[in-house]
VMD Tcl script that draws the C-alpha trace (Angstrom):
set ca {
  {-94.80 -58.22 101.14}
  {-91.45 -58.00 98.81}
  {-92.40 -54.41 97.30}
  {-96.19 -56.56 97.14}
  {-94.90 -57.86 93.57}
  {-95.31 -61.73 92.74}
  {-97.00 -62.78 95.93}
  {-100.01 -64.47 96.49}
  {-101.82 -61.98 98.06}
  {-100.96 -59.48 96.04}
  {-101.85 -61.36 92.97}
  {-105.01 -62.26 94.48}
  {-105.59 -58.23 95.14}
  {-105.13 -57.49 91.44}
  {-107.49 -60.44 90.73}
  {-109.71 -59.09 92.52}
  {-109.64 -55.49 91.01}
  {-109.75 -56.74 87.78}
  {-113.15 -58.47 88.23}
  {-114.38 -55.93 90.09}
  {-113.42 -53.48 87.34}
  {-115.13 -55.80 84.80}
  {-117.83 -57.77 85.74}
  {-119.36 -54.58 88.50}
  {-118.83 -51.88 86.25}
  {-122.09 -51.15 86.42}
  {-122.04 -50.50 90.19}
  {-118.79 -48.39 90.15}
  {-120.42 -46.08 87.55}
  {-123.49 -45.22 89.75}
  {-122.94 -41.82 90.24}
  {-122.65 -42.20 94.12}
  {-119.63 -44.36 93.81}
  {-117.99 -42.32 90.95}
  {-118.52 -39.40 93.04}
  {-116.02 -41.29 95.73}
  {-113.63 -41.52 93.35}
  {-113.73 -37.66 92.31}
  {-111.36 -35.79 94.60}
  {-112.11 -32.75 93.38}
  {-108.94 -31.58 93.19}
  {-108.34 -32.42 97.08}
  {-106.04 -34.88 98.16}
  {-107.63 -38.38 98.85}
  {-106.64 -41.06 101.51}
  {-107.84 -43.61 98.97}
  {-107.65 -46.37 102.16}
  {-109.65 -44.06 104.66}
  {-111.67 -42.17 101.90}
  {-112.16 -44.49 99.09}
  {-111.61 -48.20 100.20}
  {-114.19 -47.97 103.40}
  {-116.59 -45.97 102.00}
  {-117.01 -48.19 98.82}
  {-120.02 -50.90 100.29}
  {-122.36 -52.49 98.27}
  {-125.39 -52.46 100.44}
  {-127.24 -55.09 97.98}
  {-124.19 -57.17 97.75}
  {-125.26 -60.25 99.44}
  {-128.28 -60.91 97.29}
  {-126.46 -60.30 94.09}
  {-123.27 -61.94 94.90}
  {-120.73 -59.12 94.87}
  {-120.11 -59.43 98.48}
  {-120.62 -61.76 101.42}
  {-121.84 -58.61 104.30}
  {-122.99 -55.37 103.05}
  {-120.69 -53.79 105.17}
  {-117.69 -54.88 103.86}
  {-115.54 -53.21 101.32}
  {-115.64 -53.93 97.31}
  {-112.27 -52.82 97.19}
  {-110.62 -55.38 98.90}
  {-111.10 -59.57 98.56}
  {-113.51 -61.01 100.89}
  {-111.56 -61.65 104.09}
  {-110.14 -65.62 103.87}
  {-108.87 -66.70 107.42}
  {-107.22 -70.11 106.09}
  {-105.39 -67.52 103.22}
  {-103.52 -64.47 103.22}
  {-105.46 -64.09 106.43}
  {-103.69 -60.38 106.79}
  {-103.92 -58.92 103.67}
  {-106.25 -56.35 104.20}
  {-103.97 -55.12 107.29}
  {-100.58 -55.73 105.00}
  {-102.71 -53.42 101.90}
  {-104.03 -50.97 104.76}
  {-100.65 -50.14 105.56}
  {-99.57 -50.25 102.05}
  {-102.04 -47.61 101.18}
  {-101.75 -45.57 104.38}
  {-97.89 -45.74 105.24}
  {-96.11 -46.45 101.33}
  {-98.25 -44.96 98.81}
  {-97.03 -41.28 98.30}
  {-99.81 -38.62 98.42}
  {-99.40 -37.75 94.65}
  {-99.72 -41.39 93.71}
  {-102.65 -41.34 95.89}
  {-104.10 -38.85 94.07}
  {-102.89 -40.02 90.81}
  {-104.78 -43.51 90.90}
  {-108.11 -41.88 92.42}
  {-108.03 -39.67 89.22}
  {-107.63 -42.94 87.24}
  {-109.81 -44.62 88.27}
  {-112.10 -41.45 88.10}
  {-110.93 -40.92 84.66}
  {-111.85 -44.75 83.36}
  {-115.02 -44.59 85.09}
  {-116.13 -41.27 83.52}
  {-114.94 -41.65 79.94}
  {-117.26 -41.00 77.57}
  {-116.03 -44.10 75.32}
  {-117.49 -46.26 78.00}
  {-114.82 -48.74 78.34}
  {-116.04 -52.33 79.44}
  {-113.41 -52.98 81.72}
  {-110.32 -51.35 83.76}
  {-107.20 -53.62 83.97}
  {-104.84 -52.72 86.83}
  {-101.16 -54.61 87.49}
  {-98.67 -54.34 89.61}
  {-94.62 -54.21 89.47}
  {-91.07 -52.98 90.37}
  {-89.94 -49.88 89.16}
  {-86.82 -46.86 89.65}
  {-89.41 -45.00 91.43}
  {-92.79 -45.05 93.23}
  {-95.81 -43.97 90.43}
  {-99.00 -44.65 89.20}
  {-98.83 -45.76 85.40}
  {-101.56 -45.02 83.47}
  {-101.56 -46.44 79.68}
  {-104.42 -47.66 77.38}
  {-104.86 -50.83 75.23}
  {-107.46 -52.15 72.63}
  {-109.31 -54.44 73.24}
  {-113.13 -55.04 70.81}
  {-112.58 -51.72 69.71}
  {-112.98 -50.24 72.95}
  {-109.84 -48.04 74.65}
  {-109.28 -50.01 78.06}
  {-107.59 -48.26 80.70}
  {-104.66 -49.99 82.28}
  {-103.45 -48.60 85.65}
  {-100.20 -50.15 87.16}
  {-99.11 -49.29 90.37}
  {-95.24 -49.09 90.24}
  {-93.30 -49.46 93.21}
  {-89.67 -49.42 94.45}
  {-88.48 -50.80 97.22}
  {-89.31 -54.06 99.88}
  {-91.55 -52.89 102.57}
  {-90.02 -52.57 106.03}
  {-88.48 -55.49 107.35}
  {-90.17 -57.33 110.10}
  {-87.76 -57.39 112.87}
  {-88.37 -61.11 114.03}
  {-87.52 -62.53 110.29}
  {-84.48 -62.88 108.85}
  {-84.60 -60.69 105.46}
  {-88.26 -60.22 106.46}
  {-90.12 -57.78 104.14}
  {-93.31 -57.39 106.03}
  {-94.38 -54.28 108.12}
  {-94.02 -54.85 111.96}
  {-96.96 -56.14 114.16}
  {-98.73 -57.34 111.22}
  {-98.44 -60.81 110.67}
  {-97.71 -61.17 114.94}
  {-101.64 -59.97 115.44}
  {-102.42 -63.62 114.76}
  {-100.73 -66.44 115.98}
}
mol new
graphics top color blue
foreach p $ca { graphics top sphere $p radius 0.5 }
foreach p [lrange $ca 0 end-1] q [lrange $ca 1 end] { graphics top cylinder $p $q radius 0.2 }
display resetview
């Protein structure tokens, strides 16, 4: 995943957070999903707490997703493309992501979808950084403070043993031929 900065899938992740950060706003301020998003001061796995738990039950007949089951938090699963990413971000989020940055981007998030200026959107990036953190900053945009979370990260992930250089965690791309 080269420290997931400037590849496709991870590209198509951010893609995918910034729409559903701007055009399903409405749905991540209901107060049952902001509620997910409010650790209360616990730490959060924000894959096993946040990213399954997240469903839009109505999401087939309004187009936010394809099964009501499946999460809003990640693309809609594409076998022909990045056919592992949710397994590559899964272990990104359980096995990379420090606790306190954990916490730290659940309390964005939180934070964005609670603020009383009601900003339209959230825009979240990714890149390379001297250490591990989640960046919080704000920009203008139609008068309106927008939120912009960055995840910063350091190093490739673990090399996968079969690839020369290989930057992908082990087993994950070998679970399909």
């Amino acid at each position: 995943m080269g420290s997931l900065i400037m590849t496709r899938g991870t590209r198509r992740l951010i893609h995918h957070y910034n729409t559903e950060f701007s055009d399903w706003m409405a749905f991540y301020r209901q107060p049952q999903i902001v509620s997910l998003f409010d650790r209360n001061k616990q730490d959060i796995k924000i894959w096993k707490d946040l990213v399954n738990y997240v469903t839009d039950p109505n999401g087939p007949t309004t187009g936010h997703t394809s099964d009501p089951d499946d999460p809003t938090l990640l693309p809609p699963k594409d076998p022909k493309h990045h056919k592992n990413l949710w397994r590559r971000w899964k272990f990104f989020l359980e096995n990379i992501l420090n606790p306190t940055n954990q916490n730290k981007l659940a309390d964005a998030i939180h934070d964005a979808l609670t603020d009383s200026g009601n900003p339209p959107y959230i825009l979240f990036d990714v890149r390379q950084g001297s250490n591990q953190d989640i960046i919080v900053s704000s920009l203008s945009d139609t008068g309106h403070a927008i939120p912009q979370i960055t995840i910063q990260v350091v190093d490739a992930m673990p090399a996968h043993p079969s690839t020369s250089g290989g930057d992908d965690p082990p087993d994950i791309d070998d679970q399909h031929p």
